[in-house]
Residue, then its C-alpha position, 0 to 999 in steps of 0.5 A: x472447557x480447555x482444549x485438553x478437555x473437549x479432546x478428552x471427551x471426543x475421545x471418550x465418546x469415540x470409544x463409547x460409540x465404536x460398539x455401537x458402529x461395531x454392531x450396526x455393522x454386524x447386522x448387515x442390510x435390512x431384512x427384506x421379504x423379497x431376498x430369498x425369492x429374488x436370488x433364487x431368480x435372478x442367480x440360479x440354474x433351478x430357476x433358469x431350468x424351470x423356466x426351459x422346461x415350461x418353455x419346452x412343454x408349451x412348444x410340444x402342446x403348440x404342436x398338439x393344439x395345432x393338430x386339434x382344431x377344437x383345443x382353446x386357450x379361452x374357454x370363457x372368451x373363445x365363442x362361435x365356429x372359432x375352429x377356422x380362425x387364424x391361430x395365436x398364443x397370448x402371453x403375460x410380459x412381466x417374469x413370462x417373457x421379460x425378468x424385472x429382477x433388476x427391480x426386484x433388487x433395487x427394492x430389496x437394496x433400498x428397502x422399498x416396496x412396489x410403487x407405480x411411479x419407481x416401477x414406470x422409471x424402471x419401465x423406460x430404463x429398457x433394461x428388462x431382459x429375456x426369460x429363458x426360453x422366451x425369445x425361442x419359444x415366440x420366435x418358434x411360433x411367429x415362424x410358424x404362422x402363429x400370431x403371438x400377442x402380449x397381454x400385459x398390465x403394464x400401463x398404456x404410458x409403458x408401451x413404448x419404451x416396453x416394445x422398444x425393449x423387446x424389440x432390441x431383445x428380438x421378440x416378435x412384434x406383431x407387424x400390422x397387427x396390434x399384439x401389445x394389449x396394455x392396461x387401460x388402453x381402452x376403457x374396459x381394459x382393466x387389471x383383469x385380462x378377461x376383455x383383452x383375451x376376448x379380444x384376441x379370441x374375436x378373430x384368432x383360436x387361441x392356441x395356448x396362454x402363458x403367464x406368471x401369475x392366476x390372473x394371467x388365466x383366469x379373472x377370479x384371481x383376487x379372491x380369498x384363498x379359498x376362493x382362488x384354490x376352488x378355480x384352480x381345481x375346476x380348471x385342472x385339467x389345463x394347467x399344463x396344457x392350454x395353461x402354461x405357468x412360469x415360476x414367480x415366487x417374488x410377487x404377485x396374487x398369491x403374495x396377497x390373497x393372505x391379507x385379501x388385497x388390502x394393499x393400505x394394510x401395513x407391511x407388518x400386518x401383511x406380514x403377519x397375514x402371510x405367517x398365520x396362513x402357514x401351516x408348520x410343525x409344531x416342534x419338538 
């Protein structure tokens, strides 16, 4: 073929290909479940607000739980004449104290989904920062002589470059007392948070719980939906009240109780799960 030929044909296929560049470029990034979700947290003021006003309402039942010697955060934990005992708030970390959204975008951008190898490097980067309200809220009950542990299901490797970000960031660290209670850090300290807040409860009443995700109050968090609604409403009354819970539309229990935690099922499966749940208009 004569060098005339082979330049007409680059050409040709230059033109052929230029729609097909034209419409790749028009479809714009992989849709990702996570976007609409992650936008809302990490860019707007509904978010930053709704996280305030839990913040604000945890500082006004503090007072109130401190008034109360017989107000429990634990009920299924807190046991014997807890009503003299020393007194503690417990929080989750993740989307209660510290934003990941950074890694919630990273996700989105690479279209990946949640992975405990990516998620651990996250982790030590320390890049994690305050959610609204938290630092003010901890600092507020640490000042008042209120121990304020972390139940957290960050693993036991996390723990150090998870308190060094914390640190930095200015959150209450516990002094003496060991207030990082990480998962798997002792045998029987599993994903459910139930033998960690016995712990706390051992020796301090605990005044308030704060978290992101059903799990962080109760253990029969993985359940079906139904099975999960049926908690909520026998614990009605403390949502709000001992119970504080913080916006985290990204992730968690909630996002898998469609398809029953079957984390192996495919994402289109899951998907699909997720929509037949959904109760819609028909149309017109």
């Amino acid at each position: 073929m004569t060098m005339r030929r082979l330049r007409a044909l680059a050409l040709s296929l230059a033109v052929l290909a230029a729609p097909i560049a034209a419409a790749r470029a028009q479809d714009g990034p992989a849709p990702h479940d996570a976007l609409l979700a992650t936008l809302w947290m990490q860019r707007s003021v509904e978010y930053k607000a709704s996280c305030l006003a839990a913040y604000t309402l945890a500082r006004i039942r503090l007072e109130q739980a401190l008034a109360d010697t017989k107000w429990t955060a634990a009920p299924a934990e807190q046991t014997g004449a807890y009503e003299s005992l020393p007194p503690a708030v417990i929080l989750d970390i993740d989307e209660t104290v510290l934003d990941n959204s950074a890694y919630q975008v990273w996700m989105i951008k690479a279209d990946q989904t949640f992975d405990s190898k990516t998620w651990t490097k996250f982790v030590s980067a320390e890049m994690s920062t305050a959610i609204p309200g938290a630092l003010e809220f901890t600092k507020y009950a640490d000042a008042k002589g209120i121990k304020v542990f972390y139940i957290t299901n960050r693993s036991a490797e996390e723990e150090a470059p998870t308190r060094r970000n914390m640190e930095r960031l200015g959150f209450p660290m516990g002094g003496n007392i060991d207030t990082f209670l990480m998962a798997r850090e002792r045998p029987d300290w599993g994903s459910a948070k139930g033998t960690r807040r016995a712990h706390v409860a051992k020796d301090y009443r605990v005044l308030l719980s704060l978290g992101d995700n059903f799990g962080d109050f109760v253990d029969a968090y993985r359940g079906s939906e139904a099975d999960r609604l049926k908690v909520y409403q026998e614990n009605i009354e403390r949502w709000g009240r001992e119970w504080i819970m913080l916006p985290n539309p990204s992730y968690g229990s909630f996002d898998t109780a469609p398809y029953l935690h079957d984390f192996k099922q495919p994402r289109a499966a899951q998907r699909k799960a997720k929509l037949d749940v959904l109760q819609g208009w028909p149309g017109p």
